[in-house]
N, C-alpha and C positions, 0 to 999 in steps of 0.2 A: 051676899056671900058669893065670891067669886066659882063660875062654875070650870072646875078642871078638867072636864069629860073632854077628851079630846074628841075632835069630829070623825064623823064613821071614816074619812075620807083617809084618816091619819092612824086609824087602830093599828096594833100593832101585827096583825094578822095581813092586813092590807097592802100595809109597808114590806111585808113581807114575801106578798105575794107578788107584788111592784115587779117587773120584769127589769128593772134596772137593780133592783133590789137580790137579782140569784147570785150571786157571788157572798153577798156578805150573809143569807139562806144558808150556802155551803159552807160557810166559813163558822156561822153559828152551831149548825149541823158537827161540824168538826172538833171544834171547842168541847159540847158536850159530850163526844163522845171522848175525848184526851181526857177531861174530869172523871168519867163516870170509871175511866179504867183505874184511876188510883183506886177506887172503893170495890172494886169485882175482886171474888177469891182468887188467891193465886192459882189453884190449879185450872180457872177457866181463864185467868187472864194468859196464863203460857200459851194458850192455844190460840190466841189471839193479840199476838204480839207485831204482826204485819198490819194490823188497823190501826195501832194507836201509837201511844208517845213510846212505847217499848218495842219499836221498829227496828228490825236490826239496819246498824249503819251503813253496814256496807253489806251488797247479797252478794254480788259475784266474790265467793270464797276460793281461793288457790289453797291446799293443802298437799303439800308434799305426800311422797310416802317413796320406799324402796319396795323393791320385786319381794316380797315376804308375802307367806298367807296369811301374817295375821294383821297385812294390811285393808284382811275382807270385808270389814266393818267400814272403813271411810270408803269404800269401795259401792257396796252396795246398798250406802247409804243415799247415792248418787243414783245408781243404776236402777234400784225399787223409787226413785223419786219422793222419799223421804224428807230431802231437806226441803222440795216447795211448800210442804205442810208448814214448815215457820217460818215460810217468807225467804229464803235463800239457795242459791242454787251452790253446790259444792263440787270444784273442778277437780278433781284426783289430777295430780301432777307427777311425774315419775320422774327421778333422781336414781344420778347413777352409784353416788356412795353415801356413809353419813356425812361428811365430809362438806358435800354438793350443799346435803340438806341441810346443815348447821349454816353454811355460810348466805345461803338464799331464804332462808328464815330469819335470820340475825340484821342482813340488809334488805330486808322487806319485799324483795320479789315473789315471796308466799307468801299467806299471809299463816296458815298454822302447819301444822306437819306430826302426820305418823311418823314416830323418833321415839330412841332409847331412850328410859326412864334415867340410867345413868347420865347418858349426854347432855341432857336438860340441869342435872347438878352439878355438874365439869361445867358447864356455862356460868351458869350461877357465881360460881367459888371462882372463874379464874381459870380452868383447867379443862385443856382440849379445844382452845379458844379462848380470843380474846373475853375477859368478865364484861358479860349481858345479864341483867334482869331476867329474868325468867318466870313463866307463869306456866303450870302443870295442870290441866282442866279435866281430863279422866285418865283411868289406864283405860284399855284398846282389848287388852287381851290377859289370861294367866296362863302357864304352859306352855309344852311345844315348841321345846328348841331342843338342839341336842348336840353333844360330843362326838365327832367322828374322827375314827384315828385308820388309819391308810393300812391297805392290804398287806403293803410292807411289812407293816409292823405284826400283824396277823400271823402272817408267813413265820416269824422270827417267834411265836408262842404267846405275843398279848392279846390277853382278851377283857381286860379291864386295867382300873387304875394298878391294882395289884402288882398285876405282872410287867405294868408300863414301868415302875418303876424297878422292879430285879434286872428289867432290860438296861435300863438308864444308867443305872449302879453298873452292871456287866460290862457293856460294850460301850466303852467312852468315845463320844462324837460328838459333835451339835446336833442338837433335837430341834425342830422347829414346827411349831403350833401357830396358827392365825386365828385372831378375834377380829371384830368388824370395828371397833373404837377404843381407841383405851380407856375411857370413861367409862365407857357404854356394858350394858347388860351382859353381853357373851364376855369379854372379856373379865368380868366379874364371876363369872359363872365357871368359866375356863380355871381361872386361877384360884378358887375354892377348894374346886373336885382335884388338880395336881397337887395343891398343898396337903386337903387330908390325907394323899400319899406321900406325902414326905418330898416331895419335889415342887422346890423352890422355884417359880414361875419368871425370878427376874436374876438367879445363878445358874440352876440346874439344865434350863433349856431356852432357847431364844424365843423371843414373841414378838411377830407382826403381824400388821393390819391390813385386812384383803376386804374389800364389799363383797357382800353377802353373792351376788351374781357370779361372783369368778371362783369363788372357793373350789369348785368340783376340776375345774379346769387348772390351779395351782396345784390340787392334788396328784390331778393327772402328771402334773408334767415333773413331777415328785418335788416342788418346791416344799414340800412339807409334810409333815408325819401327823399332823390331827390339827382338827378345827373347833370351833365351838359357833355354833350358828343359827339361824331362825330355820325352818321349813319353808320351801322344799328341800331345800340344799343339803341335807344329809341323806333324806330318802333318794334327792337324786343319785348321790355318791354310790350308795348301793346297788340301783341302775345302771350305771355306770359300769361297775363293777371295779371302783377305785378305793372303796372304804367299807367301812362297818359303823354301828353306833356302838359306842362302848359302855354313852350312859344316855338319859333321856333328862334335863334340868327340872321338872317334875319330879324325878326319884332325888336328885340336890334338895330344893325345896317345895313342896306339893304345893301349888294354887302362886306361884310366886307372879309377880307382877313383873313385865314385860314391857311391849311397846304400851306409850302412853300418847294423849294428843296432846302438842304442847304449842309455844307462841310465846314473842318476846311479851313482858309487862307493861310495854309501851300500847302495844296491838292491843290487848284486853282492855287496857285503861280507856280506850280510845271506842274503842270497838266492844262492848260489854253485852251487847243485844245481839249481836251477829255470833261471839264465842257461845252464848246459851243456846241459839237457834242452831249451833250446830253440833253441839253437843247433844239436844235432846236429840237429831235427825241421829247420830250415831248411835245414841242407845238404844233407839227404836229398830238399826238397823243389825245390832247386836242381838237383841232378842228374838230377830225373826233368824235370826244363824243359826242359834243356839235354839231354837223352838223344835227341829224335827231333822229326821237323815234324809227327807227330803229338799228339805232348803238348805241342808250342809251341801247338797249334793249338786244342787244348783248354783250355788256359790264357785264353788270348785270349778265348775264349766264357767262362770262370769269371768273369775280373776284367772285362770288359766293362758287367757289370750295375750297376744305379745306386749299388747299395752299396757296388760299389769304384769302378773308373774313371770308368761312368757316359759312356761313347761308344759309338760300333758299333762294331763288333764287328773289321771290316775296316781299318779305322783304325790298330789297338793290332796286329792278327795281321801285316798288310804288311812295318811298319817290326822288328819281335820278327824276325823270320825273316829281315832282312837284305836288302827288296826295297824301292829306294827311289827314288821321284822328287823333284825338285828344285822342282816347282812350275812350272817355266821350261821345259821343253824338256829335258830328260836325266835318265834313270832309269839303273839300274844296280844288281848284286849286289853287298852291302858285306860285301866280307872280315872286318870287325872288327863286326859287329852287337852289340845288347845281350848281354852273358854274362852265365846267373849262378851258371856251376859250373868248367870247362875244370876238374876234377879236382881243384879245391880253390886253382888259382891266380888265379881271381878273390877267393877268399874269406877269405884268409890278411890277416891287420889286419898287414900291411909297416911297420914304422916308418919308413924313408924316405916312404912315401905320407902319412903324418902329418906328419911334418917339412918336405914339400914345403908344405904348406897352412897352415903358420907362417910361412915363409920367403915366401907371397903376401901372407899378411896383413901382415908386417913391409914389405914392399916398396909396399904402398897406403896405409901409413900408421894400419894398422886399428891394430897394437900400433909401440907409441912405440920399442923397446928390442930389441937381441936376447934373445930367451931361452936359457936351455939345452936348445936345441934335443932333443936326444937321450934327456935325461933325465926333459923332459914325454913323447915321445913311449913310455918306456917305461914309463911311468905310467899315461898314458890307454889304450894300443893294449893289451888284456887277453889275451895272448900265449897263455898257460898256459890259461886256458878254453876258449882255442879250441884247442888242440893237444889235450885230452881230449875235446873232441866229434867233434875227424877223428880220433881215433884210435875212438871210439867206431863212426864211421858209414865207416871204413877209405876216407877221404879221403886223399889227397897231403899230406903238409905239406913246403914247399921248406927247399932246407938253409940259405940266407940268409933273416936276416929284414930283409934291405934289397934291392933291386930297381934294376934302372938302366932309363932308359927315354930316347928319344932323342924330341924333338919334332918341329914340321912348323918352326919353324926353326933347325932342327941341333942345337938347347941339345941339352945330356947333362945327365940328373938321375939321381944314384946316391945318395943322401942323406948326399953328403960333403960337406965347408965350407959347413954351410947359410948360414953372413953371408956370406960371399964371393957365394956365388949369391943372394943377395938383391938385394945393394948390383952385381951384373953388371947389370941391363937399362938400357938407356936411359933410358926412362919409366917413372918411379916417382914417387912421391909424396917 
């Protein structure tokens, strides 16, 4: 019988130890460890996504974002060193309109971007820009924008939507209000709160688009009688002493979803391990914001400097933490301030929250038609990525991925019969 023992000289131990032999050592070494990670649980494999085949592609991340505070989260996602825990480092990039941001997201010179929830479905559909694929990977934030309507108008007896409109009715002019995109969030937000007062946002009064950074300074220069916008920029106004808040988008709709991280469909497709790895780094950097008044307060000092927000300091820390005056005579603690964690249920991409923001666009005339409502939104809202970065950073994820939410006038939005709740308001286009 033939003997098969290979000689000691050839064991495979030997072979291996062979000094000609370390490379394919390492190579073996590497092998098993790419095998062993399909079989490890996911929530250790997230944490270990720099070692194996679930690398992310690309680490150096460009992510836009505009002077807002609730760009704090991709913020000091970067700054607390967050994102090197999964292998990628996250460059905050500062743009000076949505505009900048949609067009350097779309041709690839960033590669994600803090961006309006709305702007990301105007892309989508065709509107506010050339039609791009779109892929929506968390919201960022809920709350914490607000209406400011100009001293002027103050002086003349408004102190809400109320009396904005007896004035409107009274003294016939042009009215002129600014949102930061037509698609985009404030301008949805804007033309809610004038419609449930009876004033028609595309007859009644003129609307233009100002970035968020110049609003305080259009007001000054009396280009316009009220805004709708992220923070700082209303607390600034009352610094200023050019405005008032008339409302707070929280009193509109409580917990409403906001900026979101978004990226063409092409980036994600391509890029799937870099979108997770930094997605988990912003949740993780969402829950230390939201964890104490001491890291709110720290934050505040971080994005203050001119290379994020570029305000003081007191500004951005007041309104973050839920302490708000009106500009007029009444402060008060806000139950619903900016969030940008509550355990993962600000951060969860809802498909009703997507579909709700179809369903304004259809209703203002932005898209001509219904869509398939549900179908885009399970296209664009990138469900699966972010269910592997909460389960990565042992986030909450809710057991509906639809959400009902009641407004400030009664509406219920559950992301049911979006045409029916389109073709419901009054005033529509």
């Amino acid at each position: 019988m033939p003997n098969n023992k290979l000689p000691s000289s050839l064991t495979n131990k030997s072979i291996l130890n062979h000094p000609s032999s370390q490379s394919k050592r390492s190579m073996v070494k590497s092998l098993g460890a790419v095998s062993l990670m399909s079989l490890v649980d996911p929530i250790v494999k997230a944490g270990a996504w720099a070692a194996g085949s679930d690398a992310p592609e690309k680490t150096d991340v460009k992510v836009s974002f505009i002077a807002l505070t609730d760009c704090s989260s991709v913020v000091m996602a970067s700054h607390l060193g967050l994102d090197k825990k999964y292998g990628v480092k996250i460059i905050p990039t500062k743009e000076a309109s949505w505009a900048a941001i949609r067009d350097k997201l779309v041709n690839g010179e960033n590669d994600l971007s803090h961006i309006l929830y709305g702007l990301i479905y105007g892309l989508q559909m065709g509107v506010g820009g050339q039609q791009k694929d779109m892929s929506l990977l968390m919201t960022l934030n809920n709350n914490g924008q607000a209406i400011t309507l100009s001293k002027a108008l103050f002086q003349k007896g408004v102190t809400d939507g109320e009396k904005l409109k007896t004035l409107i009715d009274k003294e016939k002019r042009e009215y002129t209000f600014a949102q930061t995109f037509p698609t985009g969030t404030h301008a949805m937000w804007l033309y809610y709160w004038l419609a449930h007062y009876g004033i028609n946002p595309f007859k009644d009064v003129k609307v233009i688009t100002v970035p968020p950074p110049q609003m305080v300074a259009n007001m000054r220069s009396g280009n316009m009688d009220g805004y709708c916008v992220g923070e700082p920029w209303n607390a600034r106004a009352i610094v200023d002493g050019v405005g008032f808040t008339a409302t707070t988008t929280q009193a509109i709709w409580k917990d409403h979803p906001e900026k979101v991280l978004g990226a063409t469909a092409d980036f994600v497709k391509k890029n799937p391990n870099t979108c997770r790895a930094v997605v988990s780094a912003i949740l993780e950097a969402s829950k230390y914001i939201d964890s104490s008044t001491k890291n709110k307060n720290e934050t505040a000092e971080v994005v203050s400097v001119p290379s994020f927000v570029n305000t003081d300091v007191n500004v951005i820390r007041d309104r973050m933490l839920g302490r708000y005056s009106n500009g007029i005579g009444k402060t008060w603690d806000d139950a619903d301030p900016m969030r940008f964690y509550n355990d993962g249920a600000v951060n969860f991409p809802y498909l009703s929250d997507g579909i709700w923001f179809m369903t304004q666009h259809k209703r203002w005339g932005l898209i001509k038609e219904d869509p398939d409502y549900l179908a885009i939104a399970k296209k664009v809202n990138n469900i699966q990525i972010y269910k592997d970065a909460a389960t990565a950073t042992k986030t909450s994820i809710p057991k509906s991925e639809m959400r009902s939410s009641k407004f400030f006038d009664d509406k219920v939005w559950n992301g049911q019969n979006p045409k029916a709740y389109a073709e419901s308001f009054k005033i529509k286009v």
